[in-house]
C-alpha positions as CSV (number, residue, x, y, z in Angstrom):
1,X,-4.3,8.1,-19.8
2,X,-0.7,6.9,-20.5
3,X,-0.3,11.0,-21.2
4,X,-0.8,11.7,-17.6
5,X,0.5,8.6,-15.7
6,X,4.0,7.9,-17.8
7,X,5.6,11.2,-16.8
8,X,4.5,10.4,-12.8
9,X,6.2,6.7,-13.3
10,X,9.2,8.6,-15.0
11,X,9.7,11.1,-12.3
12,X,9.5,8.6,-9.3
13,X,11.9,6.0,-10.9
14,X,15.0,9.2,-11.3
15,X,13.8,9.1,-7.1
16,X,14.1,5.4,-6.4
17,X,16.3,4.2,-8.2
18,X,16.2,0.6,-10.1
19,X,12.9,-0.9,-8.7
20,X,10.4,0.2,-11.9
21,X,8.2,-2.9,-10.9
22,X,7.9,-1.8,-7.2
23,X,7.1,1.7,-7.9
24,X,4.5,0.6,-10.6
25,X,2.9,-1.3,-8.0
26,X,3.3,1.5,-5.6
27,X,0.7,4.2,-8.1
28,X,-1.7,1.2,-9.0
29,X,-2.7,1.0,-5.2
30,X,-3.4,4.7,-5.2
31,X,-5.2,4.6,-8.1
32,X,-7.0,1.6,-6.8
33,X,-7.7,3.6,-3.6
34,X,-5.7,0.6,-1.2
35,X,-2.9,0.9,1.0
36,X,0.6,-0.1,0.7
37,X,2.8,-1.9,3.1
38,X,6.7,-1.8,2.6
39,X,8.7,-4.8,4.1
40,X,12.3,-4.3,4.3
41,X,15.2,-3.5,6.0
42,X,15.7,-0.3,7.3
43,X,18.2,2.1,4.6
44,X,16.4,0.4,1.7
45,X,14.5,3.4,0.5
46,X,10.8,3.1,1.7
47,X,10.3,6.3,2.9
48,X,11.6,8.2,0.3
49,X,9.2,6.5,-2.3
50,X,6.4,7.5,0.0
51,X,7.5,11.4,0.1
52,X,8.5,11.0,-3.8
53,X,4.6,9.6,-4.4
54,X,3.1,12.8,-2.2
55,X,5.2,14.8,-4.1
56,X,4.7,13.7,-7.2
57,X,0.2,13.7,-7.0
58,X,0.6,17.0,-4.8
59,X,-0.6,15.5,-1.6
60,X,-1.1,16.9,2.1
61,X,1.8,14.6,3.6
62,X,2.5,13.4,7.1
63,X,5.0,11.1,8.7
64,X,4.0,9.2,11.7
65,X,6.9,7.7,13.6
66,X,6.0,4.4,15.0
67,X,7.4,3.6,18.6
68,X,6.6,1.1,21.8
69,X,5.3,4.4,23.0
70,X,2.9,6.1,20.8
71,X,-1.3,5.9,21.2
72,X,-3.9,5.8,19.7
73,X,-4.9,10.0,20.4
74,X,-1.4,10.2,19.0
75,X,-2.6,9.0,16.0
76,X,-6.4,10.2,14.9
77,X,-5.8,13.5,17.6
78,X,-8.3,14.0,20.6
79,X,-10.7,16.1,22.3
80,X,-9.0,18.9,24.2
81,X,-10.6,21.3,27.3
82,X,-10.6,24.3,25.8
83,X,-10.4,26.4,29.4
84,X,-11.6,29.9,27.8
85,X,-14.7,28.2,26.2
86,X,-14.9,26.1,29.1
87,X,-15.4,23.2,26.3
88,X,-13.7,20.1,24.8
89,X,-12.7,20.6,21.6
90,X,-11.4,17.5,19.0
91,X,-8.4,18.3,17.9
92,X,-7.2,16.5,14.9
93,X,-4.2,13.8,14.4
94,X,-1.8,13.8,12.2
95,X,-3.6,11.1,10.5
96,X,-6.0,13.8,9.1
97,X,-4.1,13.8,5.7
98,X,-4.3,12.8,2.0
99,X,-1.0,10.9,2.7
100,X,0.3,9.1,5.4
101,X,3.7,6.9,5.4
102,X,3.4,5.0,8.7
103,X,6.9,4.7,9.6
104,X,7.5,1.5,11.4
105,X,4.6,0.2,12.0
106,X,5.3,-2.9,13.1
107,X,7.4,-1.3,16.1
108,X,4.0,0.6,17.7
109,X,1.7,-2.3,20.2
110,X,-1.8,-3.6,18.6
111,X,-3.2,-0.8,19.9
112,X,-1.5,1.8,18.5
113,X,-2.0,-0.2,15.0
114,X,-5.8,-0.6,15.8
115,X,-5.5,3.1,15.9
116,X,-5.2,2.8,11.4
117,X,-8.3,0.4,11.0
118,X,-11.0,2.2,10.9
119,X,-9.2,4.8,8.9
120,X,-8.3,2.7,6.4
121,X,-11.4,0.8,6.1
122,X,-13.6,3.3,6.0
123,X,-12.0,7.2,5.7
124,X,-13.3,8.2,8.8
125,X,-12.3,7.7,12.4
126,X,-14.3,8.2,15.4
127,X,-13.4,9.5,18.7
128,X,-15.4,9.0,22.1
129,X,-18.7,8.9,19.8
130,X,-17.9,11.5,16.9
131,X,-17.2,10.4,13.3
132,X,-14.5,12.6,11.5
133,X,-14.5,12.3,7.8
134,X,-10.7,11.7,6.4
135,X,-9.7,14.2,3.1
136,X,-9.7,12.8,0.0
137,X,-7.4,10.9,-1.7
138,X,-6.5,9.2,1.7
139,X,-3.7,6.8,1.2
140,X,-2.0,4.8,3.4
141,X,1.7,4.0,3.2
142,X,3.1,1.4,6.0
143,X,6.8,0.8,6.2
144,X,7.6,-2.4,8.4
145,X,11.2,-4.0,9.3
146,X,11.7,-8.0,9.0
147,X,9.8,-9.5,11.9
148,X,12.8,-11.2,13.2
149,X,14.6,-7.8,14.1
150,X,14.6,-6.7,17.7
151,X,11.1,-4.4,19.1
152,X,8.8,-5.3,15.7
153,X,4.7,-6.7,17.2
154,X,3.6,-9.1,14.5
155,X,0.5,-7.2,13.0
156,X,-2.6,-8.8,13.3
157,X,-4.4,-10.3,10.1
158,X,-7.1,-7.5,10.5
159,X,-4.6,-4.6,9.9
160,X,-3.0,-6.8,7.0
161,X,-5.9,-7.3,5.3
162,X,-6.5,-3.4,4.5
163,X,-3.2,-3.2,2.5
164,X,-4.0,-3.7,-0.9
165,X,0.0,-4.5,-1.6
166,X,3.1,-5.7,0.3
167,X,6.1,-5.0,-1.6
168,X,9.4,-5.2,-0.5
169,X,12.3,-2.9,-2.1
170,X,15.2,-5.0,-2.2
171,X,18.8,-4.0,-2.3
172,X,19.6,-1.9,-5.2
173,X,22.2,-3.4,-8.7
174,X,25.3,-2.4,-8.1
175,X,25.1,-0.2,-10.6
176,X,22.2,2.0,-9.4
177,X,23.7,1.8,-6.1
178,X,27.1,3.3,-6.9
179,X,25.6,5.6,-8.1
180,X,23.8,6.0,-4.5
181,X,27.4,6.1,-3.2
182,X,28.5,9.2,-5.3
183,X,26.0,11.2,-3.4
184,X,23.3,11.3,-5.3
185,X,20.6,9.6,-3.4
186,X,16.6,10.1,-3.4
187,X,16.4,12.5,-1.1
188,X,18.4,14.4,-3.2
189,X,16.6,13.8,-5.7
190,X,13.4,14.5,-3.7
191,X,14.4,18.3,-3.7
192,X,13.8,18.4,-7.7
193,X,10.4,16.2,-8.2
194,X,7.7,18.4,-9.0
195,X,3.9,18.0,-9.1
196,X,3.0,16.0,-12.1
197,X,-0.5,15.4,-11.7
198,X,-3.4,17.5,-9.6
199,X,-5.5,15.9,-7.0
200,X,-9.0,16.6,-9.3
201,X,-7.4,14.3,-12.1
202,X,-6.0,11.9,-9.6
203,X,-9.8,11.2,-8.2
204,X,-11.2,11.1,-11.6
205,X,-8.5,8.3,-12.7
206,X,-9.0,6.6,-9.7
207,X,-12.9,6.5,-11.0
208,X,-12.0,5.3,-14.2
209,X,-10.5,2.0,-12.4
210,X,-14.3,0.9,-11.2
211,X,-14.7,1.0,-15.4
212,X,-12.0,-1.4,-16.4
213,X,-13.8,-4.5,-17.7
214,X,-13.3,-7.3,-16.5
215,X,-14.7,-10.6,-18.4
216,X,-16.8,-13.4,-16.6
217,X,-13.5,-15.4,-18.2
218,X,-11.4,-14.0,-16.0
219,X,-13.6,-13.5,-13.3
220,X,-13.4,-17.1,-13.2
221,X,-9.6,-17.6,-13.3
222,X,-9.8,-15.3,-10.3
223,X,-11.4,-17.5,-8.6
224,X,-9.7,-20.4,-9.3
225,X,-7.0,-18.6,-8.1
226,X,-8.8,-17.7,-4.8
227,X,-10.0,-21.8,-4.6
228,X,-6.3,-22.7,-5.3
229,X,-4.9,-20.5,-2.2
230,X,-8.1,-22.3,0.0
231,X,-7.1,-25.6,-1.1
232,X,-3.4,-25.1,-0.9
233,X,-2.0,-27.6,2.3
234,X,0.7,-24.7,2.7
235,X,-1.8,-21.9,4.0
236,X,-3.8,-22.1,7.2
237,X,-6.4,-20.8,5.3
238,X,-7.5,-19.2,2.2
239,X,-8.0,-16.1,0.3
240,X,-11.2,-14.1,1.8
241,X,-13.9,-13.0,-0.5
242,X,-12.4,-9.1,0.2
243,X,-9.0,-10.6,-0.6
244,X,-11.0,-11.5,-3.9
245,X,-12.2,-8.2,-4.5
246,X,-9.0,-6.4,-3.7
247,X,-7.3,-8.3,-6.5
248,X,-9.9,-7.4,-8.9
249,X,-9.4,-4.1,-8.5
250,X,-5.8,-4.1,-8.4
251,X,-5.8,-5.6,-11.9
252,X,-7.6,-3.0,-13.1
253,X,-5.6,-0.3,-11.9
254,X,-2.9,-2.1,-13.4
255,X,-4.6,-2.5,-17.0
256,X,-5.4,1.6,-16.6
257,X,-1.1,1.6,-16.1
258,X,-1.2,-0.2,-19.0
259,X,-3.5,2.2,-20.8
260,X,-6.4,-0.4,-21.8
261,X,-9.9,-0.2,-20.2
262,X,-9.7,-3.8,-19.8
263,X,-8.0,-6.8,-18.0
264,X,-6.3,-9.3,-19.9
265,X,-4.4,-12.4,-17.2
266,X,-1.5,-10.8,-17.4
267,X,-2.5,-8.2,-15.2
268,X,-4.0,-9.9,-12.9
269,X,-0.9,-12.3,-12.8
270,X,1.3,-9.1,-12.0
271,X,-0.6,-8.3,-8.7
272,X,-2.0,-11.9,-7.9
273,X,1.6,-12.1,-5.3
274,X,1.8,-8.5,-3.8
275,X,-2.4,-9.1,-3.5
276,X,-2.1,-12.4,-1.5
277,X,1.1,-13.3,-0.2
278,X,0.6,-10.8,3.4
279,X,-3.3,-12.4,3.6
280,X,-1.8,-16.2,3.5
281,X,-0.7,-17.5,6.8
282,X,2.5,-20.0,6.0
283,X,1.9,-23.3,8.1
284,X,5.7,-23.3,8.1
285,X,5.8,-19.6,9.3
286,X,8.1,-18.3,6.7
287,X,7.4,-15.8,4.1
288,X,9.8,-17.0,1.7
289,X,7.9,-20.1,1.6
290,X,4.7,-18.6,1.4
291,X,6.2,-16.3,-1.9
292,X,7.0,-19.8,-3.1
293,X,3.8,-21.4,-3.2
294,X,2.2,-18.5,-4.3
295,X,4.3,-18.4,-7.6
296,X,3.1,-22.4,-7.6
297,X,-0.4,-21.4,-7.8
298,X,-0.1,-18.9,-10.6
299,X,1.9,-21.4,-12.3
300,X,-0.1,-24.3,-11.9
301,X,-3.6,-22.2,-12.6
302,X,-4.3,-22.9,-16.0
303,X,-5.2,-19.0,-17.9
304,X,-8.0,-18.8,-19.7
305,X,-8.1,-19.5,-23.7
């Protein structure tokens, strides 16, 4: 497995440049089958990691620019009269791809984002009664700017809760970042990527995730994990039972990374924050704080012997 996914990792870190963690992070929620959600400023590089990942796995890719404006039919598409037939025909949205970097998301109104749920939930949308299957792979990347900048909607816990991850990119070293300022940025970069692994191999790998064991040892430091995040006086509430589930599988998409069939704590400490820290609601209403005592929790969790 390592044979297949170290020359992916390799080609998307010459892309974005410096952040080996985040982009690691980024192919373990495709392998898992979640979503990814991107918090960060704008210029910080989140859409060219979602192009560079399409590119990369040789996915149908589509952008969807989030405004105040767009709708729902915008979105999944919608049934058009056809005035030769004299009959409505469903014509599909742009959401009807293996790939889709939701640019913005946080700038569109609930019901625009409502517009993702189903899709991401369950790989299908319906319209006015019809069920449309989604292809396969579908994958799901959401780009968001900080809440506190002008025109962003807060999204709703529902919509949160189908993103496996939230990672956030960060401003580049100073050294990867000159070398930004010489011209040689991702897009660039983009230009050269090639496809490194086909879509048939990607869906079997993401199978071979559902067989990384996990032991009833570590079954059980997940949940005291879960029970820590519940308990915790800093969250409103705790970690859902499909919060519980997502972070299982996350872990082992991160041991297949790792090129073992099985999860040893590490792993599951690796993805316990990008996992959690988006489902927690901070009674202080800062994520910084919330980041803070979720690192208390995996430090304070005692691993299993």
């Amino acid at each position: 497995m390592q044979q297949l996914l170290a020359p992916v990792l390799s080609q998307l870190n010459k892309v974005v440049l410096g952040k080996p963690h985040q982009v690691k992070l980024s192919v373990a929620c495709l392998l898992a089958r979640g979503h990814l959600l991107i918090e960060d400023l704008p210029g910080m590089g989140k859409t060219t990691l979602g192009q560079a990942i399409a590119k990369v796995f040789g996915l149908d890719f589509q952008r969807i620019q989030f405004t105040s404006d767009i709708l729902p039919a915008d979105i999944v598409g919608a049934n058009i009269f056809d005035r030769e037939k004299g009959t409505f025909e469903f014509h599909k949205g742009p959401v009807f791809s293996q790939l889709i970097l939701a640019d913005e998301i946080n700038r569109a109104t609930p019901k625009a984002q409502s517009a993702l749920l189903e899709a991401m939930e369950e790989t299908q949308v319906t319209v006015e009664g019809q069920t449309f299957q989604l292809p396969e792979p579908f994958f799901v990347i959401a780009t968001q700017n900080p809440s506190h900048q002008i025109g962003t909607y807060s999204l709703p816990e529902s919509q949160l809760d189908r993103f496996l991850f939230k990672v956030e990119l960060g401003y580049p070293d100073p050294g990867f970042e000159k070398i930004l300022l010489k011209g040689h940025s991702g897009r660039v970069r983009l230009d050269t990527l090639e496809t490194m692994l086909e879509i048939d191999k990607l869906i079997e790998i993401q199978g071979q995730v559902d067989k990384v064991m996990v032991s009833e040892h570590l079954l059980s430091y997940v949940m005291d994990l879960i029970n820590a995040t519940r308990q915790s006086p800093d969250f409103a509430h705790g970690i859902s039972p499909r919060g519980g589930l997502a972070l299982v599988g996350a872990a082992k998409a991160w041991a297949l990374l790792e090129n073992r069939d099985f999860v040893l704590p590490e792993d599951i400490q690796q993805v316990f924050g990008p996992t959690v820290v988006h489902r927690l609601q901070s009674v202080t209403t800062s994520s910084s704080n919330a980041q803070q005592a979720v690192d208390d929790i995996l430090q304070q969790t005692p691993v299993p012997a």
